[in-house]
C-alpha positions as CSV (number, residue, x, y, z in Angstrom):
1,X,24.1,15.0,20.1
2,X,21.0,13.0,20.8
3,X,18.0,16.1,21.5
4,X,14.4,15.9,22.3
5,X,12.0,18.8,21.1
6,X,9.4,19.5,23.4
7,X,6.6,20.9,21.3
8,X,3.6,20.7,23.7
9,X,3.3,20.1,27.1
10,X,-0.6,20.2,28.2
11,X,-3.3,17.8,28.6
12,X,-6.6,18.2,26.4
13,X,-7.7,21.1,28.3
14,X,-5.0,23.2,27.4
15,X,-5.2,26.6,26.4
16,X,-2.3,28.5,27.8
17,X,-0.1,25.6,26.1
18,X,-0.4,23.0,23.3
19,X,-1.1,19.6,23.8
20,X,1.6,17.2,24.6
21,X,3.8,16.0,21.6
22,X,7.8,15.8,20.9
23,X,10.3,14.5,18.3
24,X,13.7,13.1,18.7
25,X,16.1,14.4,16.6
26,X,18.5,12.2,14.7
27,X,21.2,14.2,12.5
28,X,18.7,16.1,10.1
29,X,15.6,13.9,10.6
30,X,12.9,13.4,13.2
31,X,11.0,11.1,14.9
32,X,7.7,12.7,16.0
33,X,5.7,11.4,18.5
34,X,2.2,12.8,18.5
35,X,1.1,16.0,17.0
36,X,-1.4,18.0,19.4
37,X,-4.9,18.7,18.7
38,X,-4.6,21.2,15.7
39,X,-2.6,23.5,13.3
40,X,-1.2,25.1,15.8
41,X,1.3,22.1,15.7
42,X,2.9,24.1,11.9
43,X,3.1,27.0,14.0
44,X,5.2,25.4,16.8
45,X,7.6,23.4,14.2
46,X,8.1,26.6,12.2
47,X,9.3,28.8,15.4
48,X,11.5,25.6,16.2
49,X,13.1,25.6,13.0
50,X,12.0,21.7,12.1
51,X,11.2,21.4,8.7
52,X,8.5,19.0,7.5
53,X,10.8,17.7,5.2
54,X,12.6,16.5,8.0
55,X,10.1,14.6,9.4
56,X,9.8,11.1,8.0
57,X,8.8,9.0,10.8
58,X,5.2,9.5,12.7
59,X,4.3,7.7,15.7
60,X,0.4,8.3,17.1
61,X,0.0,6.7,20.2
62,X,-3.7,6.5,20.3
63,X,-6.6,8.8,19.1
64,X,-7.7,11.1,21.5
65,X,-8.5,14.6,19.7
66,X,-5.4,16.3,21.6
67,X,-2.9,13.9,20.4
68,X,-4.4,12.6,16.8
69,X,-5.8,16.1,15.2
70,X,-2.4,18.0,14.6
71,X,-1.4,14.5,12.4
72,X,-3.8,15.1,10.1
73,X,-2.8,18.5,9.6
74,X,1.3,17.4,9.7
75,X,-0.1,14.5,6.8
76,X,-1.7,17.0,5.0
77,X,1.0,19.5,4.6
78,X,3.6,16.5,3.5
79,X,1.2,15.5,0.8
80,X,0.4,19.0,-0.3
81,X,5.0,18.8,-0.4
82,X,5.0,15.8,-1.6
83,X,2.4,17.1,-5.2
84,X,5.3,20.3,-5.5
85,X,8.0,17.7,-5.0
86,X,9.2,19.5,-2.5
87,X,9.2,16.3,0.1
88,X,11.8,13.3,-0.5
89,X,10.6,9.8,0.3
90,X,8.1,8.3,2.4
91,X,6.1,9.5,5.5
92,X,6.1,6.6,7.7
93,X,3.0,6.5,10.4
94,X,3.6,4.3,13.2
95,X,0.0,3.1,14.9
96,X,-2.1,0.1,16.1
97,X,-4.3,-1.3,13.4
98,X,-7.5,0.8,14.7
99,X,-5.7,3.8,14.5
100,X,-4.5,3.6,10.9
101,X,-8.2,3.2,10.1
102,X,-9.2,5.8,11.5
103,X,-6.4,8.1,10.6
104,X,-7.0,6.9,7.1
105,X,-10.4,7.8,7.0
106,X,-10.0,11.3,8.5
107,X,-7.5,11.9,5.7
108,X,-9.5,11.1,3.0
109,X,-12.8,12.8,4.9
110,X,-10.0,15.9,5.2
111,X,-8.3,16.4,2.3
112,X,-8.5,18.8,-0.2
113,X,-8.4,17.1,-2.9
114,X,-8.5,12.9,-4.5
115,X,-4.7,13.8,-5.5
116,X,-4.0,14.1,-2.2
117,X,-5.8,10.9,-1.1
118,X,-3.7,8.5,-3.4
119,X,-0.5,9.7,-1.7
120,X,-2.3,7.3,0.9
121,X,-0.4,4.0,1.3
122,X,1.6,4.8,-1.5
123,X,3.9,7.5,0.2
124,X,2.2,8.0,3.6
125,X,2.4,4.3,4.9
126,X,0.7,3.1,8.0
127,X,3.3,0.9,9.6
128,X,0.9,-1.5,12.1
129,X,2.6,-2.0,15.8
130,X,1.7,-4.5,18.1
131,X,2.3,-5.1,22.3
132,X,5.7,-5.8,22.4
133,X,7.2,-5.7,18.6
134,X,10.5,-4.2,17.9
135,X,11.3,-1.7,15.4
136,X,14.2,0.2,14.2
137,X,13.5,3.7,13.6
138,X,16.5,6.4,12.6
139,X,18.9,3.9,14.1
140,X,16.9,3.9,17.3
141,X,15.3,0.4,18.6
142,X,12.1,0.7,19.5
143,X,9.8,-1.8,21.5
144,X,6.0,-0.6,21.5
145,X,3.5,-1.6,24.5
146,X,0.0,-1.6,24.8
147,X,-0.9,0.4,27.5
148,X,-3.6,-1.6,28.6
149,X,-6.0,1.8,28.9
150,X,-9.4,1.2,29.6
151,X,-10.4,4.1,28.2
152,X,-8.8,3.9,24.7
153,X,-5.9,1.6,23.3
154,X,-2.7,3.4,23.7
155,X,0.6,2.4,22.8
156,X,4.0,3.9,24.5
157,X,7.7,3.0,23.9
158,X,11.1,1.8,25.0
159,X,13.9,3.1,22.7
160,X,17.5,2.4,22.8
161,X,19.1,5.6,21.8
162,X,21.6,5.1,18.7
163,X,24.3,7.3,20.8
164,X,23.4,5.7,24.2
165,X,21.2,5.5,26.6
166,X,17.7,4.3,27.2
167,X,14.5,6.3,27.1
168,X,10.7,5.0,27.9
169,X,7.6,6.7,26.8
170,X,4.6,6.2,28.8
171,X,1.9,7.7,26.3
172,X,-0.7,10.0,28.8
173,X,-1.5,7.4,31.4
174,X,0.2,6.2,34.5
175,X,2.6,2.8,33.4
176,X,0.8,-0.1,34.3
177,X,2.3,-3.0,36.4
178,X,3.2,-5.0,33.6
179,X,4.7,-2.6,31.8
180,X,7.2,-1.5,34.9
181,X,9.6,-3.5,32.8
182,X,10.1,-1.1,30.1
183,X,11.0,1.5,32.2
184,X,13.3,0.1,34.8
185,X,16.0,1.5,35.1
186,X,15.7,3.8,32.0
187,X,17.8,7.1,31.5
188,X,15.0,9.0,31.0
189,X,11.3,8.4,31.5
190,X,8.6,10.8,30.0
191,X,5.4,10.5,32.4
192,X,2.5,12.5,32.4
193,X,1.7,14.5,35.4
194,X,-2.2,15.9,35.2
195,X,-2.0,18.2,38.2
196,X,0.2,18.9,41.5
197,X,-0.9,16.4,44.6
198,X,-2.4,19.2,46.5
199,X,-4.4,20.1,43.6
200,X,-6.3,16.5,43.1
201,X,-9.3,17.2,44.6
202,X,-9.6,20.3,42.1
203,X,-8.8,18.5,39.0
204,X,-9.8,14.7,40.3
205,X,-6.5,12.7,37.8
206,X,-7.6,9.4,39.9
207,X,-11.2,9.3,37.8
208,X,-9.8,9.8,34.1
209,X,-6.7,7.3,34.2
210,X,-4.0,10.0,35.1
211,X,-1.3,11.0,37.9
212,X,-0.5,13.5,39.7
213,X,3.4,15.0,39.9
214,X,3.8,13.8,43.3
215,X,2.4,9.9,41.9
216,X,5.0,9.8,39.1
217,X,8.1,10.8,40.7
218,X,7.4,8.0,43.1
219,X,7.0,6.1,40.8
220,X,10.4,6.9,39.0
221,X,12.0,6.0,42.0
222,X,11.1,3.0,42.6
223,X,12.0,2.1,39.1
224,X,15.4,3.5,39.0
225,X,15.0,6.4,36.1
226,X,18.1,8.7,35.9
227,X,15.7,11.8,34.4
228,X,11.6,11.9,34.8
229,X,10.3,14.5,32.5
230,X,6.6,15.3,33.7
231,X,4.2,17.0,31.0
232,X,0.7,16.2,30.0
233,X,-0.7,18.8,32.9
234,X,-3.3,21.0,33.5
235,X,-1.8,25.0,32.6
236,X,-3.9,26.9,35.3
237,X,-0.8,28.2,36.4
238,X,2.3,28.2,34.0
239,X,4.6,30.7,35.2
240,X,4.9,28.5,38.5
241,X,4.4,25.1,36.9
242,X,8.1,24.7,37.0
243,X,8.8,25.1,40.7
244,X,5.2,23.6,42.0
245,X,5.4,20.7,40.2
246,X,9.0,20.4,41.3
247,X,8.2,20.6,44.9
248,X,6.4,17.0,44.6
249,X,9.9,15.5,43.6
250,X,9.6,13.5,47.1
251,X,12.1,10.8,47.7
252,X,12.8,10.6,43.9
253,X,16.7,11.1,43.7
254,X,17.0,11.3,40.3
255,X,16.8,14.7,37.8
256,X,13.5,16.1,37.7
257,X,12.9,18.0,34.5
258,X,8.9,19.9,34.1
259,X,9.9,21.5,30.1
260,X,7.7,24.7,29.1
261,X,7.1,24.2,25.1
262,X,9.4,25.2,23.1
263,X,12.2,23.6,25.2
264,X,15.1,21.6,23.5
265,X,16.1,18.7,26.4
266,X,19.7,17.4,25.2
267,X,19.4,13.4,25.8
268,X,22.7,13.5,28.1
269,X,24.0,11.8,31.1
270,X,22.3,12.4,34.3
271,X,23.5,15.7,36.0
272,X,22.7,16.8,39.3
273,X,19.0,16.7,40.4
274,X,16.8,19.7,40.5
C-alpha cells in the first residue's frame, strides 16, 4: 500500500502546528520531503513510529528556515547513527546546487564534532537536481521543476507512484503557468493553502507568493486532479481548519483532503469528494 505521512502542516508562522513536511512510504523505507524548522521534526517521526534508519532518501525543496532547519537536525542524528553503526548505507539529499552548499556549510557550522563532518559526501551525498531532470527514487520516477519563485529557488515534483498513480508536489507557492503541465491531470496534487479566501485581507497570501484555499481548489479543477491536499496554512484556528478550509472547495469536483499532522493519507483511488 502506497501511504503518505503528513508530519507538518503549517506555514512559517506556525505555532499551534509544525511546519509543512511529509514522506512517502515505500515497504520499510522513506522518502522525506522537507523537514520543518527544528527538532521538533525527531519528535514527530518518533510518535509516527518512522525510524531514521528508514529514511534514506532527502529531498529539500528550497531553504527557507521552516523547511531547511529540521534537515539539519534529521542529518545530524543519521550521522551521530551512522559513528554507532547503527544506520545502513547512505543518506541521499536531493537539492539544487545552492542548496547543497548551503546545507553543507550549516552541517559543518552545526555539528558536534569533525567525525561527524567527514560523514559529508562520503555517506550523506548531495544528489544535485535540475528543472526538469528525472530521477528514480524507491522505485518511484521523479521529474523535479523549478518553481520559478522570485523570492527563493524552489524546486517541486512529479512522481509516478511504483504501485500506480500519479502525484505532483508543488513546493509552498502557487504552480506557475509553465509548470501546469506537471500537474495535469494528476491523482493527487499537494498545494499549499496560506489562509481561507475570506481571510485574505487578514493574512494578505497575494504579497508573499501564496494562495488562498479557495485559489487552489480552483486551480485543481481546472487541471483535472483526482485528490488536492491543501497544507502550508496559517493555524489561527485548527480545530475548524478542516471544515473552513473545506467550505472553499468551489466548483472543484474532485476529493478535497485539509490533513491535521500526524495524519497517514493512503495514496488510493479517488473516493467520493468531501
Amino acid at each position: 500500500m502506497q501511504q503518505l505521512y503528513v508530519f507538518g502542516t503549517g506555514n512559517a508562522q506556525a505555532v499551534n502546528c509544525y511546519n509543512t513536511c511529509f514522506a512517502l512510504r515505500a515497504d520499510d523505507d522513506y522518502l522525506m520531503v522537507d523537514a520543518g524548522g527544528g527538532n521538533g521534526i525527531l519528535r514527530i517521526l518518533r510518535e509516527m513510529d518512522v525510524p531514521l534508519t528508514s529514511i534514506h532518501h532527502l529531498v529539500v525543496s528550497h531553504a527557507h528556515t521552516d523547511h531547511v532547519l529540521g534537515v539539519i537536525w534529521v542529518m545530524r542524528m543519521i550521522a551521530q547513527a551512522m559513528k554507532k553503526d547503527n544506520y545502513a548505507g547512505t543518506l541521499h539529499v536531493y537539492c539544487h546546487r545552492e542548496l547543497a552548499q548551503q546545507l553543507h556549510t550549516l552541517c559543518e557550522i552545526t555539528f558536534p564534532t569533525p567525525k561527524l563532518c567527514r560523514l559529508l559526501d562520503d555517506r550523506i551525498v548531495f544528489e544535485i537536481v535540475a528543472d526538469g531532470e528525472n530521477s528514480t527514487i524507491l522505485g518511484h520516477e521523479l521529474t523535479f521543476f523549478d518553481l520559478g519563485s522570485v523570492k527563493m529557488k524552489q524546486f517541486g515534483f512529479r512522481i509516478h507512484l511504483r504501485e500506480g498513480g500519479t502525484l505532483c508536489f508543488a513546493g509552498d507557492e502557487p504552480l506557475g503557468e509553465k509548470n501546469r503541465r506537471y500537474a495535469e491531470g494528476a491523482d493527487w496534487l499537494l498545494h499549499e493553502a496560506f489562509c481561507c479566501y475570506e481571510d485574505r485581507e487578514i493574512f494578505r497570501p497575494y504579497e508573499i507568493s501564496h494562495s488562498t484555499a479557495k485559489d487552489a481548489c480552483a486551480l485543481a479543477q481546472s487541471l483535472g486532479v483526482r485528490q488536492l491536499v491543501l497544507w502550508h496554512t496559517e493555524d489561527n484556528d485548527l480545530p475548524h481548519r478542516k471544515a473552513r478550509y473545506g467550505a472553499e472547495r468551489g466548483g472543484y469536483d474532485g476529493v478535497l483532503i485539509i490533513p491535521d499532522d500526524g495524519e497517514i493519507l493512503d495514496l488510493t483511488p479517488a473516493q467520493e469528494p468531501v
